[in-house]
N, C-alpha and C positions, 0 to 999 in steps of 0.2 A: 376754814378756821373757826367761822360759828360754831359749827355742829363736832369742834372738836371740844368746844371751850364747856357744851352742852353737856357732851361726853360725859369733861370731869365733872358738871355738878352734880352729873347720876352718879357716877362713881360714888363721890361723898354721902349724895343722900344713903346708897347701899351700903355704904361698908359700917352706915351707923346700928344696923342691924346684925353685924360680925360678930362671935366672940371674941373677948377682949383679948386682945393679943400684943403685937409690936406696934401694932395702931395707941398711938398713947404714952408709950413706952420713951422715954426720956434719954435714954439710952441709945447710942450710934450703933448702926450694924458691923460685919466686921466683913474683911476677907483675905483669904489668904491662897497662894500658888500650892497647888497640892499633882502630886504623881498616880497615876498608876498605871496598871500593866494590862494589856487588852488581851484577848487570845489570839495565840498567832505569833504574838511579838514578843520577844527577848527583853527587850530596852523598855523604861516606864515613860507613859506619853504625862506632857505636865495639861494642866488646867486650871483656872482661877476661878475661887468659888465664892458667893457673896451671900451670905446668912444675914437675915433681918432682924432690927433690932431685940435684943431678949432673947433671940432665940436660946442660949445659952439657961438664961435661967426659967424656961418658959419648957410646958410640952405640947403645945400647939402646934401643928401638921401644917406644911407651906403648898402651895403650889410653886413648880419648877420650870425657870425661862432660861431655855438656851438660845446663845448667840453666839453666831460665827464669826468670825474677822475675814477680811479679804483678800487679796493675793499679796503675797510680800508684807505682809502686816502677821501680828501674832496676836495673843491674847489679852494683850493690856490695847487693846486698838477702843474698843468700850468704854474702858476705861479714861481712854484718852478723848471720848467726844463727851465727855459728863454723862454718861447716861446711868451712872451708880450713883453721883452726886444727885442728879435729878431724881431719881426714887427714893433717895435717903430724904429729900426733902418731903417727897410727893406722900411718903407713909408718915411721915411726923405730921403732915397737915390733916390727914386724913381721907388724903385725894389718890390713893391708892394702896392697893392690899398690899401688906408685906409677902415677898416672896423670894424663893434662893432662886439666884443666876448662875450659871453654869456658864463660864467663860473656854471652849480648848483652847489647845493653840494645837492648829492643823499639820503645823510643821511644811517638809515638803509634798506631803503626801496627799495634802490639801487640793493642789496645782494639778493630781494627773488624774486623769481618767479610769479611774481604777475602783471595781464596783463587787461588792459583795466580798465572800472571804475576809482577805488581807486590803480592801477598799474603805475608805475613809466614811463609806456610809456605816458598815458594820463597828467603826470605831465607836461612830457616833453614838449608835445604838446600845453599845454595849459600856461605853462611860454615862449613857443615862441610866441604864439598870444600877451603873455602882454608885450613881448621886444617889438615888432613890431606896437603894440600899445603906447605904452609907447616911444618909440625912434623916429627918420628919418629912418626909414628901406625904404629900394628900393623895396623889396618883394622879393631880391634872397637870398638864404637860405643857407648853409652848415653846415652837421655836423661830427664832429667825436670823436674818447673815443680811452682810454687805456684802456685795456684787457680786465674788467667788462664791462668798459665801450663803448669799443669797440662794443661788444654784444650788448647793446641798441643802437647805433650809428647805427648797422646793420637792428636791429632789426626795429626801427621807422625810419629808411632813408627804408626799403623795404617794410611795408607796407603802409607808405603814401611816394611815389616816388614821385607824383606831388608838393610834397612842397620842395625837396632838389635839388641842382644843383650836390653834389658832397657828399660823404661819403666816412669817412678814416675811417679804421680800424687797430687799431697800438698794436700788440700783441694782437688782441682781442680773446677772451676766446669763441669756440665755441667747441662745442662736440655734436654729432648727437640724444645722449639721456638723455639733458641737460634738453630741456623743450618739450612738446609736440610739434608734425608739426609745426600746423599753428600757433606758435610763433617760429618756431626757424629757426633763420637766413638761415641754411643751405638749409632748406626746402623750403624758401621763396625764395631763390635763386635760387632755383632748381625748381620753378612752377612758377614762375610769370615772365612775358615778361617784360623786363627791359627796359626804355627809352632809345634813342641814345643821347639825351639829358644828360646824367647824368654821373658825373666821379665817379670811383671806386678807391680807394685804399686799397693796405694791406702792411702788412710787420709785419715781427717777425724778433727776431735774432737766430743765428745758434745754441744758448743751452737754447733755449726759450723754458721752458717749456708747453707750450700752440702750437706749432708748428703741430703738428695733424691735430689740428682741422681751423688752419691757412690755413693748405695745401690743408685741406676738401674744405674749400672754393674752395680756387685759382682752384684745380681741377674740383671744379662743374661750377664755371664760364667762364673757358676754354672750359667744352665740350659742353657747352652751346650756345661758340660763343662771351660769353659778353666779352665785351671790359674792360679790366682794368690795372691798372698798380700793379704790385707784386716786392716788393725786401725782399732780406733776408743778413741783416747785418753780416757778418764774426765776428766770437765771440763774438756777444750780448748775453745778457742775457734777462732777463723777471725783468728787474730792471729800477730804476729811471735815473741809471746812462748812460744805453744804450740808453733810451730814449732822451735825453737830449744831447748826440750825434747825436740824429736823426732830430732836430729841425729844420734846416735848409731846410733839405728834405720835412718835413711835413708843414712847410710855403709854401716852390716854389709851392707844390702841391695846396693848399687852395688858396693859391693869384691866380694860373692859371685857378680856376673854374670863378674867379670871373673878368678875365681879356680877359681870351683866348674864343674861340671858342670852341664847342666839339668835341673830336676826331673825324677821320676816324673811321669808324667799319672796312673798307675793309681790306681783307690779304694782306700780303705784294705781291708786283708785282712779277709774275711770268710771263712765258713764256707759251700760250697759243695756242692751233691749233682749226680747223676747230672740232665740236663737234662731238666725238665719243663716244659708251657707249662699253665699253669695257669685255668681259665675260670669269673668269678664271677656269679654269679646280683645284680644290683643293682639302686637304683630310686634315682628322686630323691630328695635327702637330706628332704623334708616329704614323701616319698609315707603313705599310710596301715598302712603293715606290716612288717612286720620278716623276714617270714620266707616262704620256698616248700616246699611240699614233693615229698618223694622220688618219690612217685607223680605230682606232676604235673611234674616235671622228665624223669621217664623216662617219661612219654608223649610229650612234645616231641623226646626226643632218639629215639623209635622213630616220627616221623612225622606227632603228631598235631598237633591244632589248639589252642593255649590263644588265646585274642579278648584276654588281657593282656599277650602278649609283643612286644615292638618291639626289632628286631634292626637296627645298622645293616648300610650294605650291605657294608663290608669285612668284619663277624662276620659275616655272613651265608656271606660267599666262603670264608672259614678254616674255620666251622664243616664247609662242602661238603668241602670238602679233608681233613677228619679224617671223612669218609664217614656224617658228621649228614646223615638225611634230614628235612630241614625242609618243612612243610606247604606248599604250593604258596598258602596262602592265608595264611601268617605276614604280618603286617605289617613292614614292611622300608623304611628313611630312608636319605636319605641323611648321611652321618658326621656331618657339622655342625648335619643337624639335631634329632639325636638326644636330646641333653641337654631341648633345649629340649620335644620328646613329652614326655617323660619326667613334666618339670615340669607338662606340663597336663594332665596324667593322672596322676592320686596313687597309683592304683589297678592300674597298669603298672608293666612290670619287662623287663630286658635280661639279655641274658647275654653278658661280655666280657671280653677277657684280662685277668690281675691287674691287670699293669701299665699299663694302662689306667682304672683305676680314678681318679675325682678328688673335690677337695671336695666339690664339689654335687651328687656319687653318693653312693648309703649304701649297703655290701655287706649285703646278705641274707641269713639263714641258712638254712640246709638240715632242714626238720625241725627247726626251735626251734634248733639249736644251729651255731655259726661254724665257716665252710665249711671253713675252716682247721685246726679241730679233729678234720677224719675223713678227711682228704687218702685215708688209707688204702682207703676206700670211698668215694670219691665218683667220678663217671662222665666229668668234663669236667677230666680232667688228661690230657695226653698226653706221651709223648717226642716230646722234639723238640729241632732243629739250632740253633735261635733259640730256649732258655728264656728263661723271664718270671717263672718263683717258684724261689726258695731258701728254704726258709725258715729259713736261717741268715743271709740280710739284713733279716729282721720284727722289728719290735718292738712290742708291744702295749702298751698305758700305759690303763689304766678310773680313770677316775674318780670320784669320787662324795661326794655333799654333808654334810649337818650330820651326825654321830653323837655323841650324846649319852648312854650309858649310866645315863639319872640319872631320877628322880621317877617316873612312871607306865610306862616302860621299865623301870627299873631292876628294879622290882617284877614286870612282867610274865615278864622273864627269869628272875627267879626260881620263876618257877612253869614254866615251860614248858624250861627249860634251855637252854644255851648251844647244842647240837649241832639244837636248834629253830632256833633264832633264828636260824642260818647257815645252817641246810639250803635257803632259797628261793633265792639268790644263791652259793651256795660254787664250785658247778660251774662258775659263768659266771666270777668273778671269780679263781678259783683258773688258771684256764687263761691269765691274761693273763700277760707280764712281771711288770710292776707293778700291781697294787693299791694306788690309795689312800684312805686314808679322813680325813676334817676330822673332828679327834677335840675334844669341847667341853669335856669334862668330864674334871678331875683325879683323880688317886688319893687317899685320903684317908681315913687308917686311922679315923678318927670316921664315916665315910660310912654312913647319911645321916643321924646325927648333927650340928647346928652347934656351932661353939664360938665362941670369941674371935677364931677369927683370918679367919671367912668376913667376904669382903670385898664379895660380891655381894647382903648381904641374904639376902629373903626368896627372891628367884630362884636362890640359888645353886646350881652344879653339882656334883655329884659321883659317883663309879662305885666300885664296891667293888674289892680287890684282885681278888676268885676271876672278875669282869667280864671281865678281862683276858683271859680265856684266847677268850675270843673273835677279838680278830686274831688270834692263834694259828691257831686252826680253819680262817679266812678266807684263811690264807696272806698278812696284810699287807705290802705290802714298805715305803711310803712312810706313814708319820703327820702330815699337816699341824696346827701348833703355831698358828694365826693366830685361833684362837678368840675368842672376848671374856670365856668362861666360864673359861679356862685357870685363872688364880689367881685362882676366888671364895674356895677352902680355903685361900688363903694363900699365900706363893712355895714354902715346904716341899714343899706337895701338891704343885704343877709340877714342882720339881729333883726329889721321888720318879717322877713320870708319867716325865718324861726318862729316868730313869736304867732302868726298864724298859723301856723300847724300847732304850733301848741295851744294856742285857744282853742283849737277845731277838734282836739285831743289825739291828733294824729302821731304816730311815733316815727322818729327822725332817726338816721342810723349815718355815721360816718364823717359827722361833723357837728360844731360847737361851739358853744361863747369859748371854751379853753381846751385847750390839747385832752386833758381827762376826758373831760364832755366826748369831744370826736370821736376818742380809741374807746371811751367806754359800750360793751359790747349791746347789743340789741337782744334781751333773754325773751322769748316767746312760749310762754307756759299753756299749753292750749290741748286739750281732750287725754294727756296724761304724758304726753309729747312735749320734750323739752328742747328747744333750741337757741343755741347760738349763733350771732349775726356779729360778724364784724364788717365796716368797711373802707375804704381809702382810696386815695387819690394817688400814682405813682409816677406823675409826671408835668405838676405844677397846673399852673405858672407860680410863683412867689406869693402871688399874693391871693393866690384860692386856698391856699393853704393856714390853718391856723397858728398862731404864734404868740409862742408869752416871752419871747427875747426882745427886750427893749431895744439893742443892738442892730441889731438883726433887719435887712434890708427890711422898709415896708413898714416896719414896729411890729407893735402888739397887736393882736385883729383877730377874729373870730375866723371860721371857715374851715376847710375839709382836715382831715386826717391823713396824713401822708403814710405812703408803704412805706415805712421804715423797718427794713428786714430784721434788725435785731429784736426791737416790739414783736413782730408778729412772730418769728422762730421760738420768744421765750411765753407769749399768748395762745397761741394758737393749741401745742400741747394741755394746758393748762383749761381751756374751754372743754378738751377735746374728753380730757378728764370724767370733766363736771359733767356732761349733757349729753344729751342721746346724740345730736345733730349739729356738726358748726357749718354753716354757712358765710362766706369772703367773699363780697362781689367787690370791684376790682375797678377803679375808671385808670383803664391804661392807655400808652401810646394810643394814639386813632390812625388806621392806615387804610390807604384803597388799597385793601384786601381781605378776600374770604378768608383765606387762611392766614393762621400766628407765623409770628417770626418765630426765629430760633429761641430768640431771646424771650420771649413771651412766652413761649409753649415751657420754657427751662423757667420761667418765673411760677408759671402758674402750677409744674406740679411741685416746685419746691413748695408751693403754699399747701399743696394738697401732703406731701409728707408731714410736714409741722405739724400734721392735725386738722385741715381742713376737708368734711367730706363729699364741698359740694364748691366750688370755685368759678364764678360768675361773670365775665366781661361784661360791664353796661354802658361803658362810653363808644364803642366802636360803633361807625354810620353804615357799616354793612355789615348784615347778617355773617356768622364767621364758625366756623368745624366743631366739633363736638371730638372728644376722647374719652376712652374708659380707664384710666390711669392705675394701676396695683400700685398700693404705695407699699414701704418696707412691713408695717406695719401686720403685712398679711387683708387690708379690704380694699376695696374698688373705689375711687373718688369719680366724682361724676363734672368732668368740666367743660364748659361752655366758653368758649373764646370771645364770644361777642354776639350781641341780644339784635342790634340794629337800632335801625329808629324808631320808636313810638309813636311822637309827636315831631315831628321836625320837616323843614321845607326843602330838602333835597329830593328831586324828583328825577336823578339819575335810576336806573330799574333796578341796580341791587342794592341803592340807599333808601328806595322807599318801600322795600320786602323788609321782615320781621320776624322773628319769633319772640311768643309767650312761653316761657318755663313754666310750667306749674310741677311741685315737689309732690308729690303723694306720700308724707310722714304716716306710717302705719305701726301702734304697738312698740314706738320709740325706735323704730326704723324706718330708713329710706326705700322704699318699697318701689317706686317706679317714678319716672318723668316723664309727662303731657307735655305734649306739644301742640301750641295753636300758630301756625304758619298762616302772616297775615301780610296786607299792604296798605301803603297811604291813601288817599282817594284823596284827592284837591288838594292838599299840604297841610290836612286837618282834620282828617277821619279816616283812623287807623278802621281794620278789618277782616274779617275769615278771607282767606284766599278760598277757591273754589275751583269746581271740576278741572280743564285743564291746565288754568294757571297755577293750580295747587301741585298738580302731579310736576309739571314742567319744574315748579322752583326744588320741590324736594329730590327730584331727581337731578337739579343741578345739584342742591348744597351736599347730598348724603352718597351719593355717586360719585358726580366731575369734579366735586370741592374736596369731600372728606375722603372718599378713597373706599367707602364701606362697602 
């Protein structure tokens, strides 16, 4: 809403350089229901046409905005959400050019699938030739529709591009086997080279029916590159009345084709180095290992045979070309069918440009440690004309599950020391962007001490102040707040746990002095990569949860942010919108088991539909399945059921096993997921797993667990 409000003040500053026209003009516009007769058709089709103020006594040439109405509606539907009142305002203030609207009425012809000839798109075409004949048109053009309407708005702005400047699409109705290809919008968006010339609009709202095929879009135009603008309203509907909220928005937008310049296509600025094409060692995301090493990467790259490596045939070509002598007996696919080797051999591994990298790849490390981290020494980076790594476009984000500093932990650290307890894990997590950790346990100057005010019972949590200095050590950047254990010691112990991290500068996600605090999202601005963090608690107790209902068991009190489904179905779009990246970690039911329930697995991808592209369990005590989810949306959500323990004194064998997520954000995408598959050692020093107990646990969890 800033950057719409922005909009109009460019608007106004430009139009003071217009000649004088209806800007100024004292005088109302007018409009009136006019006929005519298209080719083809016997009967005159009607339309409403809106001339700007003066026009009448004026010879000033307008730019021309058509708008469709929607199924069952006609041409006073525009009408009927203000959006002629609102530019009759927006040109007398000066916050928008005057221009004629071009209202049809589609009639029933609107509603059928009927293209070309005697089709509603050639109507369209052919009543703008007789506006433009008939009126002062300049010859710039714009059009857009509601939801039916929408779909033609799409439909005739992408096969004749050279006639529009701009097309909004406002709930428009598209579905991929609505009409055949080459009429339907999504397909024309997905094959045709689109002007830089030309603005794009969408938007739906967050219970808009029609939101699918909203998303189809915005996702086929994003991987496409085209530039456009996408919002999604917080609790819209697919109605008159959301629309008609949105009028304001869909003016700035129309007056700015016709006032501004056209975007930038360019990314946002990033930080850039001398060009490298960078080459990563990978494997299927459930292959059995984590890591290759140096001596046997440098026998491959000097000739020799590894019986595990499957190169496709294009790596194959580039690697010749950067004078890799490759064994005459490597195994070698071709490109499509690579992934799929990959996947039936757990025990195989490729090596392929960065940017090549995807979900159902997992980069490998080089000698235990990420490739990324020794650029400096490592053998499969080149110069070159066409780079593929910056790495001032990375962004790293690890994850990781329950920590608990409290009862058989708590005690353990004190024997062994803080600079123990980190030392398995510091190197790996210290190197990411972010760090974070699901912290359970409050501060709590009694600790572990109870008094009057633990609210958790006999379970309660609690960590000592001198505990603390462990994030420190670990370099945490993010503390998620969605615990159940937060306020056992009371609200006190919470507002103190807050208030150190926030001395410490640390950022806290998913809880709060007050409900906004909590839901308010975690934005990560970092190498040109933008992401959103939401997070919450779905399963209490009462009083982990924050609350400003004086009523209301427990009172008013600080604490987590609960799953509240209608929040997040009308948020999560909405983020999904704005940012390259959302991110939803999740502290749900805990159960002894690897695998989700029904209910869980149906929670988690409805959160990944809503717009989440990455959905995290971090309260479950054992390690828990991975899924690749398609949401309607047309992209892959990547989710994790359950992280394990971090920190915690369960020393049953699949509560004290682990994984770290690390995200690999690359060029404002999800580019792949690291895995560091780790375990407890004493009840307080997390750490790599290793030769066979590494292979054993992943081949429990990605095999006997996950089914991969």
């Amino acid at each position: 809403m800033a950057l719409l409000a922005l909009a109009v003040v460019a608007i106004a500053a430009l139009l003071a350089a217009l000649p004088v026209g209806a800007a100024g003009c004292d005088k109302a516009g007018s409009f009136a229901r006019e006929t005519y007769v298209s080719d083809g058709s016997v009967r005159p089709r009607y339309f409403t046409v809106y001339l700007p103020p003066c026009y009448e006594i004026s010879k000033q040439t307008y730019p021309v905005l058509m708008l469709l109405h929607g199924s069952n509606a006609d041409d006073r539907q525009w009408l009927r959400l203000g959006f002629i009142n609102a530019l009759e305002a927006a040109i007398q203030s000066g916050a928008s050019p005057p221009m004629i609207v071009v209202l049809p009425f589609g009639d029933a012809i609107a509603n059928e699938n009927v293209f070309g000839g005697q089709g509603y798109d050639s109507i369209l075409i052919e009543l703008l030739d007789h506006v433009q004949q008939r009126y002062r048109s300049d010859g710039r053009t714009a059009i857009g529709g509601i939801s039916r309407g929408g779909f033609w708005a799409y439909h005739v702005g992408l096969r004749f591009p050279g006639r529009f400047l701009a097309i909004g699409g406002h709930s428009p109705f598209f579905d991929p086997v609505h009409v055949e290809p080459r009429y339907n919008p999504l397909e024309l968006a997905r094959s045709q080279e689109l002007g830089a010339d030309m603005r794009l609009w969408l938007d739906r709202g967050s219970r808009d029916f029609a939101a699918d095929g909203v998303d189809q879009m915005h996702v086929i135009m994003r991987n496409g590159a085209v530039d456009h603008q996408y919002v999604v309203y917080s609790g819209a509907g697919h109605n008159e009345a959301s629309w008609a909220r949105n009028i304001p928005d869909y003016l700035a937008f129309y007056s700015a084709a016709f006032v501004e310049s056209p975007p930038s296509h360019s990314q946002a600025e990033r930080t850039t180095e001398t060009g490298r094409e960078l080459w990563m060692p990978a494997a299927a995301f459930a292959a059995l290992q984590t890591s290759i090493g140096r001596d046997q990467l440098d026998a491959i790259l000097q000739g020799g045979f590894d019986q595990r490596l499957t190169l496709s045939e294009s790596a194959a070509v580039r690697l010749r070309e950067h004078d890799i002598k490759l064994h005459r007996d490597t195994r070698i696919v071709d490109d499509e069918s690579l992934e799929r080797r990959l996947w039936r051999d757990k025990l195989s591994f490729t090596l392929l440009p960065f940017d090549e990298l995807r979900l159902r790849l997992r980069p490998l490390w080089l000698d235990g440690k990420p490739v990324v981290d020794q650029i400096d020494d490592y053998p499969l980076i080149f110069d070159s004309s066409a780079p593929n790594y910056h790495a001032g476009n990375l962004t790293r984000i690890t994850l990781s599950g329950t920590t608990a500093i409290a009862r058989q932990t708590r005690t353990a650290i004190d024997v062994i020391g803080l600079e123990a307890a980190a030392s398995g894990i510091r190197e790996y997590v210290s190197a990411s962007d972010y760090f974070h950790v699901t912290n359970e346990a409050p501060l709590a100057a009694t600790c572990p001490q109870f008094n009057d005010k633990v609210l958790g019972g006999a379970n309660s949590l609690c960590m000592k102040r001198e505990h603390a200095g462990l994030f420190e050590i670990l370099n945490v950047d993010v503390v998620d707040l969605t615990g159940n254990h937060i306020n056992d010691f009371g609200y006190d112990a919470f507002e103190d746990t807050l208030a150190l991290f926030e001395e410490a500068g640390t950022k806290v996600v998913g809880g709060g002095r007050s409900r906004a605090d909590a839901r308010e999202p975690l934005i990560l601005a970092h190498n040109g990569n933008n992401v959103a963090w939401l997070a919450c608690n779905a399963v209490g107790p009462y009083y982990a949860l924050v609350n400003e209902d004086p009523s209301a068991l427990g009172g008013v009190r600080p604490g987590a942010a609960f799953c509240d489904r209608t929040w997040l179905e009308d948020n999560l779009p909405v983020l999904a919108a704005r940012y390259d990246l959302v991110l939803l970690t999740v502290h749900y039911q805990e159960y002894e088991s690897h695998k989700p329930t029904a209910q869980q697995q149906a929670d988690f991808r409805a959160f990944a539909e809503w717009g989440a592209d990455v959905v995290i369990g971090t309260a479950e005590h054992k390690p828990m399945t991975f899924e690749y989810y398609r949401t309607g949306r047309g992209e892959t959500a990547f989710i994790h059921f359950g992280l394990g323990n971090l920190y915690f004194d369960q020393t049953f064998w699949g509560n004290k096993r682990f994984f770290l997520d690390t995200l690999y954000v690359y060029a404002s995408k999800l580019l792949a997921v690291e895995l560091f598959p780790g375990i407890i050692d004493d009840q307080a020093r997390p750490r790599l797993l290793t030769g066979d107990d590494q292979f054993n646990f992943l081949h429990y969890m990605m095999i006997q667990q996950n089914g991969f």
